[in-house]
Backbone as CSV, one residue per row, in Angstrom:
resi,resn,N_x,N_y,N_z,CA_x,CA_y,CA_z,C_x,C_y,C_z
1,UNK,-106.317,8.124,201.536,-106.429,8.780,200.248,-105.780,7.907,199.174
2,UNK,-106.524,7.845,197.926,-105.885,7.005,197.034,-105.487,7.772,195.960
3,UNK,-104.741,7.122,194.997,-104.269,8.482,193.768,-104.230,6.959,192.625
4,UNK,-104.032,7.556,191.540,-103.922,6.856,190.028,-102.915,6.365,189.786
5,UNK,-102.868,5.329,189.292,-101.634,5.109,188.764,-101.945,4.107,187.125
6,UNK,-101.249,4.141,186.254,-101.172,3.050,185.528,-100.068,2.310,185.173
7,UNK,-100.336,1.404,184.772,-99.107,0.244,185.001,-99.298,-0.279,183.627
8,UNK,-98.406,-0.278,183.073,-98.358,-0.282,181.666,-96.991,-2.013,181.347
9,UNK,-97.831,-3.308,181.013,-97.436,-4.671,180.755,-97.077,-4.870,179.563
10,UNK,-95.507,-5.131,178.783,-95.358,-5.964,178.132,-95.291,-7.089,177.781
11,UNK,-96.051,-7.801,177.128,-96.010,-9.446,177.006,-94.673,-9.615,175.767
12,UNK,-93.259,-10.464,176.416,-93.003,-10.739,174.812,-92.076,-11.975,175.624
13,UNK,-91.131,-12.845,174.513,-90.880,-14.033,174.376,-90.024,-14.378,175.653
14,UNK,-89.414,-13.404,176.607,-88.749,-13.219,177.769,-89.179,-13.311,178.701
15,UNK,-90.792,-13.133,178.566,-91.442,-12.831,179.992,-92.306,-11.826,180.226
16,UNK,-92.601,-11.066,181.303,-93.162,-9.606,180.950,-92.047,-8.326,181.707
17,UNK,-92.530,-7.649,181.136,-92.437,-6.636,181.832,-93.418,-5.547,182.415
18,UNK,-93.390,-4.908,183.311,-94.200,-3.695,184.239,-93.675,-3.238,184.761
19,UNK,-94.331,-1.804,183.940,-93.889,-0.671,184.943,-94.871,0.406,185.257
20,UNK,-95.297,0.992,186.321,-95.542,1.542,186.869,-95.653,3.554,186.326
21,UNK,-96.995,4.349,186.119,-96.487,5.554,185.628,-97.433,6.357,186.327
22,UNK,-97.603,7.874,186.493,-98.531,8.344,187.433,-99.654,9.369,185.882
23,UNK,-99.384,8.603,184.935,-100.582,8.938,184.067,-100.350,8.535,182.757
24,UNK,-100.995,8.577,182.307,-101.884,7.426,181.048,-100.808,7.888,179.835
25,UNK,-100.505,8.939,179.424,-99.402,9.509,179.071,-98.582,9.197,178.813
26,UNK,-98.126,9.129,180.133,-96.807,8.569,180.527,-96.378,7.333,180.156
27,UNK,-97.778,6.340,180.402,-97.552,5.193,180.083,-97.241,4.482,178.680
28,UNK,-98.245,5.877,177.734,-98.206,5.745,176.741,-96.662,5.620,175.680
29,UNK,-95.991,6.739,176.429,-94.811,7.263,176.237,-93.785,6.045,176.704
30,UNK,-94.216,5.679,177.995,-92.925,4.293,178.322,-93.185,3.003,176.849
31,UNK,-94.490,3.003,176.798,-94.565,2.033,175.315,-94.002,1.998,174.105
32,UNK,-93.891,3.354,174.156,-93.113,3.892,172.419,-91.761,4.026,172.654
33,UNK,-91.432,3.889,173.880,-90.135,3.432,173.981,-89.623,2.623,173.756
34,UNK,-90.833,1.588,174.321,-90.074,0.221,174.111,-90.072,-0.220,172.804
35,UNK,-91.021,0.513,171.982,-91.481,0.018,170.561,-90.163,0.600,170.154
36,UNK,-89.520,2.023,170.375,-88.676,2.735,169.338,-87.268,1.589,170.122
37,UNK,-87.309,0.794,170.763,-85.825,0.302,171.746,-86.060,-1.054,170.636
38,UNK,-87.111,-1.859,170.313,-87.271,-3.088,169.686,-87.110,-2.951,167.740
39,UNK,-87.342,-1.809,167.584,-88.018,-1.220,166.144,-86.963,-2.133,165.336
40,UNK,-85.719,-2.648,165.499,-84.553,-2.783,165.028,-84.793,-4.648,164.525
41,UNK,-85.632,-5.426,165.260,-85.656,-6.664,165.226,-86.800,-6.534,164.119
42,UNK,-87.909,-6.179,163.723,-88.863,-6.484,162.696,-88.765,-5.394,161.568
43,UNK,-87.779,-4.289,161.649,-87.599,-3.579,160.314,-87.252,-4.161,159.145
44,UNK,-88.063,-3.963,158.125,-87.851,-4.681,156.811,-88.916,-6.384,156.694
45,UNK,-89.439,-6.943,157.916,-90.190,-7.898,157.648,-91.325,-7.899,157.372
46,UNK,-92.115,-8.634,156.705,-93.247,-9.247,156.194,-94.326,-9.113,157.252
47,UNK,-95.096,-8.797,157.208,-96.373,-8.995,158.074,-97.975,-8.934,157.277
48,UNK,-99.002,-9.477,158.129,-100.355,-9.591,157.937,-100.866,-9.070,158.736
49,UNK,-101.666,-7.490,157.808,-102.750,-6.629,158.663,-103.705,-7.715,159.679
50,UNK,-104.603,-7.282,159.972,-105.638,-7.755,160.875,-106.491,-8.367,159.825
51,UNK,-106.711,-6.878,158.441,-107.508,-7.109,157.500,-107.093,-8.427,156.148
52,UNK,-106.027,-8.563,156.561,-105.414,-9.958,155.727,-104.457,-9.457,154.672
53,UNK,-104.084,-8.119,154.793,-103.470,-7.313,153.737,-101.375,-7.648,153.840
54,UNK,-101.206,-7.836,153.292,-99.832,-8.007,153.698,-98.650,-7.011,153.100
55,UNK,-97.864,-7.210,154.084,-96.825,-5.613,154.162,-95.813,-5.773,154.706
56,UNK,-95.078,-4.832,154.834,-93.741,-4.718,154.909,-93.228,-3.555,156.158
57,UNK,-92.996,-3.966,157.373,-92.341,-3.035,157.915,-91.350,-1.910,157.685
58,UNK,-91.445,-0.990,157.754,-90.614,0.188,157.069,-89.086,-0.329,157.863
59,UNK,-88.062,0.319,157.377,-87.066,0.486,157.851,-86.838,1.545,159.011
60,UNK,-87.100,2.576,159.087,-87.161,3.519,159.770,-88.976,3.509,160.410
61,UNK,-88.786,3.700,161.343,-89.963,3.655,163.010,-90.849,5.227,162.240
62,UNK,-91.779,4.716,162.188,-93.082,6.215,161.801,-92.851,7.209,162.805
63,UNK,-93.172,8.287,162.319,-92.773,9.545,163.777,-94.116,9.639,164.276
64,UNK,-95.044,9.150,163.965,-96.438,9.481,164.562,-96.393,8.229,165.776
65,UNK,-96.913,8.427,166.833,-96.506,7.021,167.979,-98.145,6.177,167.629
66,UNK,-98.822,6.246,167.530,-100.318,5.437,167.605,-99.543,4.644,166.606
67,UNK,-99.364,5.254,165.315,-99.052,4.113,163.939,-97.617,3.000,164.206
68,UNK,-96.677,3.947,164.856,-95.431,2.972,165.134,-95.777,1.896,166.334
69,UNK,-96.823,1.951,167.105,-97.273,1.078,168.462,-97.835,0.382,166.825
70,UNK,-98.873,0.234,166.927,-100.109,-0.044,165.732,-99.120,-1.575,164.828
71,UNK,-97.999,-0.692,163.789,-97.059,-1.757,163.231,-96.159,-2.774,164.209
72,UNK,-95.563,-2.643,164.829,-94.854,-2.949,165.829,-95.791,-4.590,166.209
73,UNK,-96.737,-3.889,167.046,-97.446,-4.775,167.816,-98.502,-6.098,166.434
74,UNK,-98.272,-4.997,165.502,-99.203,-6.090,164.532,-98.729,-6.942,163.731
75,UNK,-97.406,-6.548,163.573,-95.829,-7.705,162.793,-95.264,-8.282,164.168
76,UNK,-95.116,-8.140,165.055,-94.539,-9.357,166.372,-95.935,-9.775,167.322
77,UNK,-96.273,-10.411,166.541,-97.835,-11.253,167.101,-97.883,-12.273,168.229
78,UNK,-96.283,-12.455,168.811,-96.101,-12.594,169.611,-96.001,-12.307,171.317
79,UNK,-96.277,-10.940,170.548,-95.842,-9.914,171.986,-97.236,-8.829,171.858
80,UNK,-97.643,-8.590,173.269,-98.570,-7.913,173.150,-98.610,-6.686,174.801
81,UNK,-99.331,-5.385,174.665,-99.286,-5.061,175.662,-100.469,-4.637,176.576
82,UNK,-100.624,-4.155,177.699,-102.056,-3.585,178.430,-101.428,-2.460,178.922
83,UNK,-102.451,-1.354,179.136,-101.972,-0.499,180.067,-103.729,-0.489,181.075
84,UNK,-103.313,-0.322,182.111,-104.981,-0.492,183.152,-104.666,0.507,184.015
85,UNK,-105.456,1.251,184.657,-105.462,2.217,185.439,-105.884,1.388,187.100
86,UNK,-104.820,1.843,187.991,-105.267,1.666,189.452,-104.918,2.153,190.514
87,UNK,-105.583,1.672,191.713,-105.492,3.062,192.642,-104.798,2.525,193.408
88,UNK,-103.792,3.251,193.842,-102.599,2.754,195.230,-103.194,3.611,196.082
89,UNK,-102.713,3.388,197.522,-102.643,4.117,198.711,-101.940,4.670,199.005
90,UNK,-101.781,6.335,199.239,-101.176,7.051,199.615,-100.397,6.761,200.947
């Protein structure tokens, strides 16, 4: 019998990290962690939308999580993440 899992990868200047969650959720949730644990290194800097628009990281982390992943990941263009769904063996 197999069951779900997703495994949710940070790419950043250290190396990666993975970890392991038993739903998509979850994984989602370990991300905005790491976003709300990092928020402290790019608050207040300069960045370029996708669309070429340029901006300013807030000081304080958005309470909505899509938009705080969204800034985060789009001002440290360095670091990027996946989350993939797969099946372990029971």
């Amino acid at each position: 019998m197999t069951s779900p899992v997703w495994l949710l990868s940070v790419h950043h200047k250290h190396g990666d990290d993975t970890t392991v969650y038993t739903s998509e959720q979850a994984a989602h949730g370990g991300l905005l962690d790491y976003v709300a644990q990092c928020w402290a290194e790019i608050a207040g800097d300069e960045y370029t939308t996708s669309t070429g628009e340029l901006r300013r990281v807030p000081q304080e982390m958005p309470a909505e999580a899509d938009t705080a992943i969204d800034i985060y990941f789009e001002a440290h263009t360095d670091e990027w993440f996946e989350i993939v769904q797969k099946s372990v063996n029971e």
